[in-house]
C-alpha positions as CSV (number, residue, x, y, z in Angstrom):
1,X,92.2,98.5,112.1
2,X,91.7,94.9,112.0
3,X,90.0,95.0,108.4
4,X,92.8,96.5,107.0
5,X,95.2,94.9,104.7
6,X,98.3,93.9,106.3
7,X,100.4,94.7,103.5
8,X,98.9,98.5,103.7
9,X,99.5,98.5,107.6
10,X,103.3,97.2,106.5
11,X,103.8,100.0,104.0
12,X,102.2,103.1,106.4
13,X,105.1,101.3,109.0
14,X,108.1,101.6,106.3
15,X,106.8,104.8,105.2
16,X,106.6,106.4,108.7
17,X,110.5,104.8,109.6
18,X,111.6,106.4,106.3
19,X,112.2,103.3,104.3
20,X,110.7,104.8,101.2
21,X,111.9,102.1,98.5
22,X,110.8,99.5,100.8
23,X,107.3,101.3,101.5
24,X,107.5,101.2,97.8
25,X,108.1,97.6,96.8
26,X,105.3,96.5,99.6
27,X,102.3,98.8,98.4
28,X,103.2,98.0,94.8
29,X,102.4,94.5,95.3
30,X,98.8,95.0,97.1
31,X,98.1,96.5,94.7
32,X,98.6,94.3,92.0
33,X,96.3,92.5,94.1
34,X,93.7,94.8,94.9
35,X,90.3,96.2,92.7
36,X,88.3,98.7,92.7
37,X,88.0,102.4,94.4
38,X,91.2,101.7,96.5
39,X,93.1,100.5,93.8
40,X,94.3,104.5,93.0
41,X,94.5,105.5,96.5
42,X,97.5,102.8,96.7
43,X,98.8,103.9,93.4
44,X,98.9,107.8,94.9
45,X,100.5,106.1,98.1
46,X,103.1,104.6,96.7
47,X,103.8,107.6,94.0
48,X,104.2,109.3,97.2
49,X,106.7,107.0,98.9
50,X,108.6,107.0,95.2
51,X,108.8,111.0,95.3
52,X,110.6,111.0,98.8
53,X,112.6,108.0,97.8
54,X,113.7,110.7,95.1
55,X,113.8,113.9,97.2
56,X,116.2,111.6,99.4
57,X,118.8,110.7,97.0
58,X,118.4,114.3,95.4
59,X,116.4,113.5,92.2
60,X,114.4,116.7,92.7
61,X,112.8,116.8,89.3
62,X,112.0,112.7,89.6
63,X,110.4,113.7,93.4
64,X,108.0,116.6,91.9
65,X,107.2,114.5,89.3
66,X,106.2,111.8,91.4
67,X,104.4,114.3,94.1
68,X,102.4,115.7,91.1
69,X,101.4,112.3,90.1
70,X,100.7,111.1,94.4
71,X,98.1,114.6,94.6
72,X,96.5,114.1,91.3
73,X,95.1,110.8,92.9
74,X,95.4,110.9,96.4
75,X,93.3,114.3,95.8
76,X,90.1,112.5,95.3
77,X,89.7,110.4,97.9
78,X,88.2,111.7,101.4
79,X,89.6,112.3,104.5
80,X,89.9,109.7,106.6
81,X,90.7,107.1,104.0
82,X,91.6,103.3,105.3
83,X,91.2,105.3,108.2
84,X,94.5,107.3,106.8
85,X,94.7,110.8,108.1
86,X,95.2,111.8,104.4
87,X,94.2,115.6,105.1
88,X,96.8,116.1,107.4
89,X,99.3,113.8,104.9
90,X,98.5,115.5,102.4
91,X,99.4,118.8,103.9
92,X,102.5,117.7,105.5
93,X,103.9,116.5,102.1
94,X,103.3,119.2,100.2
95,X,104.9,121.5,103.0
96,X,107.7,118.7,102.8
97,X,108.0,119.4,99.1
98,X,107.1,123.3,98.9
99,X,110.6,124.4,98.2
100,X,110.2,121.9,95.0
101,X,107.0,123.0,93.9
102,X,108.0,126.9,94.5
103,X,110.5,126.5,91.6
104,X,107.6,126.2,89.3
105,X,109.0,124.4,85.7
106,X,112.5,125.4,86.5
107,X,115.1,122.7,88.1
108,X,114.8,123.3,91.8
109,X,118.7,123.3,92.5
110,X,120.4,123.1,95.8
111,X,117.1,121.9,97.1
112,X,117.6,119.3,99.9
113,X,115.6,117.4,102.2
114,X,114.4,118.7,105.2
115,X,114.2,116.1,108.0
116,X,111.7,118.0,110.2
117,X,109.6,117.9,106.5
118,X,109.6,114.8,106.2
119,X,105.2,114.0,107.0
120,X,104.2,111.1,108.9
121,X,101.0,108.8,108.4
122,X,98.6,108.8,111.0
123,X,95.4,106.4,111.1
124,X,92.4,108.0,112.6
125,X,90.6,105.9,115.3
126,X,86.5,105.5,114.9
127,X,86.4,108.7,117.5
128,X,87.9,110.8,115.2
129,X,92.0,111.2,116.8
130,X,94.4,110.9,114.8
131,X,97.4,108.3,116.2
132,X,100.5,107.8,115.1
C-alpha cells in the first residue's frame, strides 16, 4: 500500500473510526488534486462518507440521496479498487442503508442508524485477503 495516496489511506482510517465529516473534508481535497479514472471513485467515496454523515444525524432523505449518488459511481469501478475491498463495501452499505432504500420515494421515517450496519473498508493484500 505504499503507492497509495496518503490522504486516501487518511480518509479509509476516518471512515472506518466513524468520523464521517472528517473522512469527508480529507477525500474532498485529494481530490481536487487528483485526474483521471480515480477521480470519480473519490467522488463516490466521499458521497458515501456524506450519506452516513447524514444517516447519523437523521437526515434520511439527505443520506439516500447521497447513497444513490456513492453507487451510481462507485458501481463502475472493479473490485479490488486502490486495493479497496469495494465488493464487499459496497454490499455492506447498502445492507447498512436497506431500511432507507426499502421506503422507495416515500420519507423513510423513524429510520435510525444501526451500529452493527455501519460497513467497514477493507484493503485487499496482493494475495487476495481482505484486511482490515
Amino acid at each position: 500500500m505504499d503507492e497509495l495516496p496518503e490522504k486516501y489511506l487518511e480518509g479509509i482510517r476516518l471512515f472506518n473510526e466513524q468520523e464521517f465529516f472528517e473522512c469527508h473534508d480529507v477525500l474532498e481535497e485529494l481530490w481536487s488534486e487528483t485526474l483521471g479514472e480515480p477521480h470519480l471513485f473519490l467522488q463516490g467515496l466521499i458521497q458515501a462518507s456524506v450519506g452516513m454523515f447524514h444517516f447519523w444525524n437523521g437526515n434520511l432523505g439527505g443520506a439516500r440521496k447521497m447513497y444513490v449518488a456513492a453507487r451510481q459511481k462507485l458501481d463502475k469501478y472493479p473490485s479490488p479498487f486502490w486495493e479497496m475491498d469495494l465488493l464487499q463495501f459496497l454490499l455492506d452499505l447498502e445492507h447498512c442503508f436497506q431500511e432507507i432504500l426499502e421506503a422507495g420515494e416515500v420519507y423513510p421515517d423513524g429510520v435510525e442508524l444501526q451500529d452493527e450496519r455501519i460497513p467497514v473498508i477493507r484493503f485487499v493484500d496482493p494475495d487476495g485477503y481482505a484486511t482490515p
